[in-house]
C-alpha positions as CSV (number, residue, x, y, z in Angstrom):
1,X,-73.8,-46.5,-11.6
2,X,-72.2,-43.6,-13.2
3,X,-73.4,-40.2,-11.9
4,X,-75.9,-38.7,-14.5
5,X,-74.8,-35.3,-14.6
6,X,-71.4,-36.9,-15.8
7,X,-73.4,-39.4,-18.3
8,X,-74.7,-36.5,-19.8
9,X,-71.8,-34.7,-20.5
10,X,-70.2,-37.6,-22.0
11,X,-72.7,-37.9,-24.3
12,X,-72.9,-34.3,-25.3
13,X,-69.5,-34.4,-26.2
14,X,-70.0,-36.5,-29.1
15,X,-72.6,-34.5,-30.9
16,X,-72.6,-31.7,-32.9
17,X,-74.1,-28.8,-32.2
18,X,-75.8,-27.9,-35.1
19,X,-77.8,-31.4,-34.6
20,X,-81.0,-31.3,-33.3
21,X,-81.5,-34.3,-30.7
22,X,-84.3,-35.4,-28.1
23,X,-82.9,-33.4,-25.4
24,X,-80.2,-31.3,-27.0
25,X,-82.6,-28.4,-27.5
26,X,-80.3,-25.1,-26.9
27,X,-77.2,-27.3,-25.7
28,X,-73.9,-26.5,-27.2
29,X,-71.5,-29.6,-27.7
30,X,-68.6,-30.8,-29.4
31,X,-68.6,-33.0,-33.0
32,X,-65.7,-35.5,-32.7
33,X,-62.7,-34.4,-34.5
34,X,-62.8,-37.0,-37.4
35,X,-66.3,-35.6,-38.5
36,X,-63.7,-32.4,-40.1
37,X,-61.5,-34.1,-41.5
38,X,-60.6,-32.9,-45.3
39,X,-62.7,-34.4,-47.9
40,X,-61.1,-36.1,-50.6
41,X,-62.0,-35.0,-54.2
42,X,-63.0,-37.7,-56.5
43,X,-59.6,-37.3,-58.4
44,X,-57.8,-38.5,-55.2
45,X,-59.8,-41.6,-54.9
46,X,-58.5,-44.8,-56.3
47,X,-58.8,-48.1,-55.4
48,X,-56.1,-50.7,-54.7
49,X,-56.7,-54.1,-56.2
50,X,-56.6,-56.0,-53.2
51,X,-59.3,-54.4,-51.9
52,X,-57.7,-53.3,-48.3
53,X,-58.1,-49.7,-47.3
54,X,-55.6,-47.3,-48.4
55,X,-54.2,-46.9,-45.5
56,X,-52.9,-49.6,-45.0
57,X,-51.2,-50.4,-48.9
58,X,-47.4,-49.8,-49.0
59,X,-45.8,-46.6,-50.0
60,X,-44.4,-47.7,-53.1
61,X,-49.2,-48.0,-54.0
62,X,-49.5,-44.6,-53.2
63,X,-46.5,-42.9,-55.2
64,X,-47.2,-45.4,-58.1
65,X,-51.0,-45.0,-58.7
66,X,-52.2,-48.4,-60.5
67,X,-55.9,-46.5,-61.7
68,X,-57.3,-44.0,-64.1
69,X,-58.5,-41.2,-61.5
70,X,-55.4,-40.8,-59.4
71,X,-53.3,-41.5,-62.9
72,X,-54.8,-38.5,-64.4
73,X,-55.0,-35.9,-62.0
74,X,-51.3,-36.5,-61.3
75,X,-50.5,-36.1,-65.4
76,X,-52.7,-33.5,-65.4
77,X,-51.1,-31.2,-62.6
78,X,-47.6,-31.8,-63.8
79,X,-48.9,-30.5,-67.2
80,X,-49.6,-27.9,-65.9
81,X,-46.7,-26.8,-64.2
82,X,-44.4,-27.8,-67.1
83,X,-46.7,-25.4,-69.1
84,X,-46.3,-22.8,-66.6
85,X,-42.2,-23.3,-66.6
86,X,-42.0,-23.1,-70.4
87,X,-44.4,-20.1,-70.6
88,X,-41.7,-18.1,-67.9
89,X,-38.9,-19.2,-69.7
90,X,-40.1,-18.1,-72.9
91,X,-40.9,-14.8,-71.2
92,X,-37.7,-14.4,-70.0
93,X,-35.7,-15.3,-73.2
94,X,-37.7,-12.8,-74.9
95,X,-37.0,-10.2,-72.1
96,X,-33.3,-10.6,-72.8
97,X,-33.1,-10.5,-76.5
98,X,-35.3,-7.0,-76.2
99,X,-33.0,-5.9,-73.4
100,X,-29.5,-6.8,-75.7
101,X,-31.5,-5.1,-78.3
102,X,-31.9,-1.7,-76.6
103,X,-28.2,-2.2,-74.8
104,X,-27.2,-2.3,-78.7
105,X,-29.6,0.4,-79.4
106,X,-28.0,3.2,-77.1
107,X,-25.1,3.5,-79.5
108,X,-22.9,2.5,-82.1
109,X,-20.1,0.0,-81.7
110,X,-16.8,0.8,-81.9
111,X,-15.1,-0.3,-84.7
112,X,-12.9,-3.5,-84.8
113,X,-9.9,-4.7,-86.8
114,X,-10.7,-8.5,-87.4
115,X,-7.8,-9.7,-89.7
116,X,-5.5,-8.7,-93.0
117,X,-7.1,-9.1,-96.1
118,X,-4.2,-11.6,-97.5
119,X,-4.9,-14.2,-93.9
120,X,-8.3,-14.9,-95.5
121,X,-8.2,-17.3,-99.1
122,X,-10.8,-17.8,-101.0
123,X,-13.2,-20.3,-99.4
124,X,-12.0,-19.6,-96.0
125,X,-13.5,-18.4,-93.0
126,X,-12.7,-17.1,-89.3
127,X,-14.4,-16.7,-86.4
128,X,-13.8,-13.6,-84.0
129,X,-16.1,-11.6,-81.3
130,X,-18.3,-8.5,-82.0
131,X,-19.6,-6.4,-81.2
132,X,-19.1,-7.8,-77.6
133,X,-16.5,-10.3,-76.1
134,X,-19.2,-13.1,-75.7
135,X,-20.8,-12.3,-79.1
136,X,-19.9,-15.0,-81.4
137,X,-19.4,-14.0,-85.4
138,X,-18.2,-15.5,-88.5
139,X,-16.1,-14.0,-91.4
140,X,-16.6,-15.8,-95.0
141,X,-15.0,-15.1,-98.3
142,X,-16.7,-16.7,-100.8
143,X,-15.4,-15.5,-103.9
144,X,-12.1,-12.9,-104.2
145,X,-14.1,-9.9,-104.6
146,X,-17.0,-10.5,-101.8
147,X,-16.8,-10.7,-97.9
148,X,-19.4,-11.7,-95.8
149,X,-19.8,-11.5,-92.0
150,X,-22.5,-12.5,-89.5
151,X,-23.5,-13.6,-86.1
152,X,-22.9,-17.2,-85.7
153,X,-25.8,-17.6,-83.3
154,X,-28.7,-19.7,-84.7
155,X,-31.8,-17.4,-85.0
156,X,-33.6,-20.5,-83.5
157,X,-31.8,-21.4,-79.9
158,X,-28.6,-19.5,-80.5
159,X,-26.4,-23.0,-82.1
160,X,-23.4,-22.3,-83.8
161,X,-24.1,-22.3,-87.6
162,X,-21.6,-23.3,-90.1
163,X,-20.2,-22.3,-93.3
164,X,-20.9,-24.8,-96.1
165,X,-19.2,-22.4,-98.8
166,X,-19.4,-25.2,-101.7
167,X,-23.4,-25.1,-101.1
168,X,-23.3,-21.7,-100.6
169,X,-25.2,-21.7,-97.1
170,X,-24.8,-21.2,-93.4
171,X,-26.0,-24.5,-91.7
172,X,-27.2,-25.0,-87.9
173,X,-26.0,-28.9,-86.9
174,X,-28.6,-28.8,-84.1
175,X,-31.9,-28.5,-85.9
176,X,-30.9,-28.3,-89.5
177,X,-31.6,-25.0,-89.9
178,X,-30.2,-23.3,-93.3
179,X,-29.2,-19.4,-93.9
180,X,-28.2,-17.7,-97.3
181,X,-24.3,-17.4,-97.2
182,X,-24.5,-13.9,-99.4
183,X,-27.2,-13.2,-97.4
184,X,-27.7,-14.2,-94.5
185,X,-31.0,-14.9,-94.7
186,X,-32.9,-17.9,-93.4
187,X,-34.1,-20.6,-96.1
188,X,-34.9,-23.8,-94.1
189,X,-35.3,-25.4,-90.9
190,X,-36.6,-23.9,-87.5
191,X,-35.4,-20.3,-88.1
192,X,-37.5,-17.4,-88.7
193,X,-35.4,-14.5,-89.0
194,X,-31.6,-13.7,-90.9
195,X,-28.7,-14.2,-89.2
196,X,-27.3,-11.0,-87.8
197,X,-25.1,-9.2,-90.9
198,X,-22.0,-7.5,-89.4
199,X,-21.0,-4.0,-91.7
200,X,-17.9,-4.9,-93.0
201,X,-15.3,-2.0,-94.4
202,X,-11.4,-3.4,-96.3
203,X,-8.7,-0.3,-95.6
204,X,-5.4,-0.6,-96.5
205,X,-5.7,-4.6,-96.9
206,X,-7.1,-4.7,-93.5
207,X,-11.0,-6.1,-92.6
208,X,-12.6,-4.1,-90.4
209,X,-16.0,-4.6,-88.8
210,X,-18.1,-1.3,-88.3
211,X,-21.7,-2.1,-86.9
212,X,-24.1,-4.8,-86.6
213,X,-27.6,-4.8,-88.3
214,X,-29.8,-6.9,-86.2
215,X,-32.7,-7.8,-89.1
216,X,-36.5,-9.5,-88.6
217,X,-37.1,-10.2,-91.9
């Protein structure tokens, strides 16, 4: 027969110490690890349709939950974090258009040949670059005595817009989006501000481009 003291100690071990026993007054002992093991929330729980633990269902059960409780909290998590992603790349668009904005702010662009009157018939249009390398504008000349330039990025995601000179508008192919051509200004589609006017000045039958005038409204 096992020696009591050792009994005794066996037996202690699998109790927890905060529970009061017949002959566990003041004793300290030791709850069996499983009794701390992390509860799982109600949102967790689902329940295979074969009725075997969880456990023991194939991986391709647990990634694929087959009931409402585990369906949801799953859809509802990545919701979250693709609201969280949109919100900081929202953020950060923003933070770049103000910080072009004051770039542009700190002083005036140089100005910029862009072509000979005479290389631009009525109708016509050219693209070229200003105020920067990377900054994408349009020239139109929609009747012999008017020119018109602007930015050619869509005031909605930055598209290229396009002359339509025979409907007399700009026109973005990505969202349908529609500016003024003598204005610039936006008339339809996603847009909610005018397309960048670039200052234009003829000298000596050359087109030159002099500032830009980035406009809200």
């Amino acid at each position: 027969m096992p020696d009591d003291s050792q009994r005794r100690f066996e037996e202690d071990l699998r109790l927890d110490r905060s529970v009061s026993t017949p002959g566990r007054e003041g004793l300290a002992g030791t709850a069996p690890a499983e009794m701390y093991g992390r509860a799982r929330s109600t949102e967790e729980v689902t329940q295979p349709p074969d009725g075997r633990p969880w456990d023991v269902q194939p991986q391709w059960r647990k990634d694929f939950p087959i009931d409402w409780p585990q369906d949801q909290f799953v859809a509802r998590r990545d919701f979250a974090k693709f609201l969280v992603l949109t919100s900081a790349s929202f953020a950060a668009g923003q933070a770049w258009i103000a910080v072009k904005k004051l770039a542009r702010g700190s002083g005036s662009p140089p100005r910029m040949r862009i072509a000979l009157l005479a290389e631009v018939p009525v109708g016509a249009s050219l693209q070229f670059s200003y105020p920067e390398e990377h900054d994408r504008c349009i020239l139109v000349r929609p009747r012999e005595d008017q020119l018109v330039a602007y930015s050619q990025e869509c005031t909605h995601l930055s598209c290229a817009v396009v002359p339509e000179v025979e409907k007399g508008v700009f026109r973005c192919p990505c969202h349908e989006g529609f500016f003024e051509l003598s204005t610039g200004r936006n008339i339809a589609g996603p847009p909610t501000r005018p397309l960048a006017r670039v200052a234009l000045s003829v000298e000596h039958g050359e087109i030159w481009a002099t500032s830009v005038d980035e406009r809200t409204v």
